[in-house]
N, C-alpha and C positions, 0 to 999 in steps of 0.2 A: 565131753558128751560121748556117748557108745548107745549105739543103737544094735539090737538082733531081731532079726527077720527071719520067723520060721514057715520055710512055703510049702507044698504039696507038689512043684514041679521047679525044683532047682535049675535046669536051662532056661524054662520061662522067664524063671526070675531075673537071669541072666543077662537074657535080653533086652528087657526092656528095666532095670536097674540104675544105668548110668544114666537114663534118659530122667525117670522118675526123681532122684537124689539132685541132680543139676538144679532141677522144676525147684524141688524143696530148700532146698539149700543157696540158690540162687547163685552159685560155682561152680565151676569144673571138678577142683578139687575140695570136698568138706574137710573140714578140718574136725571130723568124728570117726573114732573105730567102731566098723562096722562088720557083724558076722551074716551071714548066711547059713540058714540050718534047714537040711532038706528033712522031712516027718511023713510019715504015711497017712497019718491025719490030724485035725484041729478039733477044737471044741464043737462046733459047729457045722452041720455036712455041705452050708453052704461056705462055708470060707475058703479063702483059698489060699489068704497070706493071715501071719498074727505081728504084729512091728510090736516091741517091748524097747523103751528109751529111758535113756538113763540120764541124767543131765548135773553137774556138781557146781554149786555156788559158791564163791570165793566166800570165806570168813568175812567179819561184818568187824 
């Protein structure tokens, strides 16, 4: 799995990151690479984060 999260205030995100992904993920450490992308804006003026996941399913 690989998740990117693009925010409008990279420290914010910072902050409160480790706290939010534990919540989700229900671990300390996920077992997902994950980026961080700081953007001067998003689609929307009220957004403040956009999360884009990516997830691969073993062969069947």
């Amino acid at each position: 799995m690989e998740e990117t999260l693009y925010v409008l205030d990279v420290d914010a995100a910072f902050a409160v990151a480790s706290k939010v992904r534990k919540e989700a993920y229900a671990t300390e450490r996920p077992q997902c690479a994950s980026n961080l992308i700081g953007v001067s804006r998003l689609a929307f003026p009220e957004q403040l984060i956009e999360i884009v996941f990516k997830a691969l399913l073993p062969p069947k």
